[in-house]
C-alpha positions, 0 to 999 in steps of 0.5 A: 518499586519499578518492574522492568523488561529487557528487550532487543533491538537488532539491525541498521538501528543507527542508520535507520533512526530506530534506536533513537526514536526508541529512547525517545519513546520510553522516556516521553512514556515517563520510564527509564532505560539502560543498555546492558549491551551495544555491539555497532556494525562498522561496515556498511553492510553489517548490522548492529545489535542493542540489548537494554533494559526497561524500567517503568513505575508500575506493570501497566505503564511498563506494558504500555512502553513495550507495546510503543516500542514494539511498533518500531521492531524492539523485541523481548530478549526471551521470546515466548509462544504467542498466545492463541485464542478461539474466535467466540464467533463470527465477526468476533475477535477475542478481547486483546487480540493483537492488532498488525501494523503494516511491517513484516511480522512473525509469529512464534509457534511451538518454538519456531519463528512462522512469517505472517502472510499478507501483511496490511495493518489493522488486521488481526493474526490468525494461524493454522496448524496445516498449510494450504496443501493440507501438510502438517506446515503451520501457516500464520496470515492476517484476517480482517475482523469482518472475515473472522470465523468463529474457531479461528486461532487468533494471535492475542496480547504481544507475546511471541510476536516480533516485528521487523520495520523495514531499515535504512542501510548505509548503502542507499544505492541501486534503482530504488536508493532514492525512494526514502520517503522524500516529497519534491514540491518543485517542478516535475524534476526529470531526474526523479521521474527517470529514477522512478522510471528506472524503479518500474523497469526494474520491478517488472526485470524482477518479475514484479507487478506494477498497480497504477491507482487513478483519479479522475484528474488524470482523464481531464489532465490530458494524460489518458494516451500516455497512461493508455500507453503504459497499460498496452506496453506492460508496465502498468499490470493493474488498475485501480480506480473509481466509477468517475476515472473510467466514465471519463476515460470512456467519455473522452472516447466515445465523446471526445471530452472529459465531463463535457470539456474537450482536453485538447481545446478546453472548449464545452461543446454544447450538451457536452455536460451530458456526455458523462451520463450518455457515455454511462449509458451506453457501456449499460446498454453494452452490459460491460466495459469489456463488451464494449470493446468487444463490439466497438464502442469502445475504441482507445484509452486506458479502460481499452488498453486494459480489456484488451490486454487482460489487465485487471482492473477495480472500480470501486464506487461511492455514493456519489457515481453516476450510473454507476458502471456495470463493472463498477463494485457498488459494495464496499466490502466486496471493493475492499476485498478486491483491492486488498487481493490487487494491493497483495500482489502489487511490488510497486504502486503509483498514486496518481492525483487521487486521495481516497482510492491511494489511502484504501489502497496504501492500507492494504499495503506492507510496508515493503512495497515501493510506492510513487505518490504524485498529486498537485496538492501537497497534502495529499501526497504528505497523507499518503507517504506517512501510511508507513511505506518504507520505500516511497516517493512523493511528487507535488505536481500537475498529473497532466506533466508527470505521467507524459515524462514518464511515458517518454522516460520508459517507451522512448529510449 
């Protein structure tokens, strides 16, 4: 005897893959498939629409399949409320509590369809009954599992849930066409930093918010007068970063070095292994990257751009920073949080030769938000591509090369 589900699938599912990887999935799960209804989309901006049904040998086994195919946006064909459960305590979700992905998600509440607030995935769903102005508007929005509150309705099972992955339409075109998950492992392509060029030119046009997440690499690269450029010009908004990028940055001010190498003359100047450590002590004795600035220490680079011009910025440190700064977030909860608060207000993020920050920052991210991920190690930038981001774009390549192009391409028309 088989049990079965008939469920959804709505969209560019053909153009996008979706439908494809979906039989795949239920028949690699050891189940059975037969679509009740296919109407194809013959434009390229109408969408196309599949109605089937699931077979599996047993409830547990079908539950699994549905669970897969949720992931990928296949929605039961007779949606149900979600299922809200109280928190038992703080810190402390309810057994089968639903689990996000990093896709637009929508929870279904007395029969209406509520859009999930700030999307990242590995969180879990809690929804109000009023919304933030008190009105009677229910509102739905993730919770890290150490935010939970004892009491907080939390969304459990997959019931009343429908997730949306972003697709790939047809037409592929317009400033951000190219950011398809692609990775160049050539040479620093100037077409490709022209179009993601192009990509940041239209996000800030859009009144969009452009992060830069940095590794050290960056400073020792040569390409700190560039990248201090973008921040001056606004088209770098936000910056995140580690102890080591901003020591390095200051360092090569206060100093003329980046961990004791001159980076124009690639000499080690005597002593010069100490600079990092001065350097640190000093914005100490300052009480603060920006007191520094304001009293002259500080005189140039990326971490003056910022103070000077009101960008934001996180560092968030490790076990292994010297010092570290006083900005510097020794906390990593309090570091998750600020970048989880930078990377919701980010409409498009360049990782830039640094593994660790670009993943704790690509896990707060929705998969809507356009991503620019260029290291010199392809790994790296394979890693961080398949977090899921819809719209991105990978470059293997040196980091010292890329962001002086960029530069070019955006402040000398």
């Amino acid at each position: 005897m088989t049990v079965s589900r008939e469920v959804e699938l709505e969209g560019h599912i053909i153009d996008s893959g979706m439908m494809q990887s979906c039989f795949g999935i239920i028949m690699d799960m050891g189940g059975s498939f037969s679509v009740q209804e296919f109407d194809i989309g013959r434009h390229k901006d109408e969408e196309s629409y599949a109605r089937m049904l699931v077979e599996a040998d047993d409830e547990d086994q079908l539950q699994s399949i549905i669970h897969e195919l949720h992931q990928h946006g296949v929605n039961p064909s007779d949606p149900k409320d979600a299922t809200l459960v109280p928190a038992p305590d703080d810190q402390v979700v309810p057994h089968g509590f639903y689990s996000t992905t990093n896709h637009p998600t929508y929870i279904r509440y007395e029969g209406e369809w509520i859009e999930v607030e700030d999307m990242e995935m590995d969180c879990a769903v809690v929804v109000e009954d009023e919304d933030d102005e008190g009105g009677d508007a229910p509102r739905a929005y993730t919770k890290v599992l150490n935010a939970i509150e004892a009491g907080d309705m939390v969304v459990t099972d997959e019931t009343g849930i429908k997730v949306q992955p972003p697709e790939r339409p047809r037409d592929s075109g317009g400033a951000f066409g190219f950011m398809q998950g692609g990775v160049s492992s050539e040479r620093p392509s100037e077409s490709t930093i022209r179009k993601i060029a192009n990509a940041i030119r239209e996000t800030k046009k859009e009144g969009g918010k452009v992060l830069a997440v940095c590794g050290p690499a960056l400073i020792h690269s040569g390409a700190r007068e560039d990248l201090a450029r973008l921040v001056r010009e606004g088209y770098v908004d936000m910056l995140s970063a580690g102890n080591g990028f901003a020591v390095h940055d200051i360092e090569r001010d206060i100093y003329g070095t980046s961990l004791g190498m001159d980076t124009e003359s690639l000499d080690h100047p005597r002593h010069g292994h100490k600079h990092h450590i001065y350097t640190i002590s000093e914005v100490i004795r300052e009480g603060g990257i920006a007191e520094a600035v304001e009293s002259g220490t500080i005189e140039s680079g990326v971490m003056y751009e910022c103070v000077d011009n009101d960008r934001p910025f996180v560092l968030a440190g490790s076990i292994r920073d010297d010092g570290p700064l006083p900005d510097t977030i020794t906390d990593a909860v309090e570091a998750q949080n600020a970048i989880r608060e930078q990377a919701h207000e980010a409409d498009m993020v360049l990782m830039l030769s640094t593994l660790l920050h670009s993943v704790a920052v690509g896990n707060c991210l929705p998969s809507t938000t356009r991503v620019v991920c260029v290291d010199i190690n392809p790994a790296t930038v394979t890693q961080l591509l398949d977090r899921g981001s819809a719209q991105a774009v990978g470059m293997v390549t040196d980091i010292g090369t890329f962001v002086p192009i960029l530069a070019e391409q955006l402040l000398e028309e």
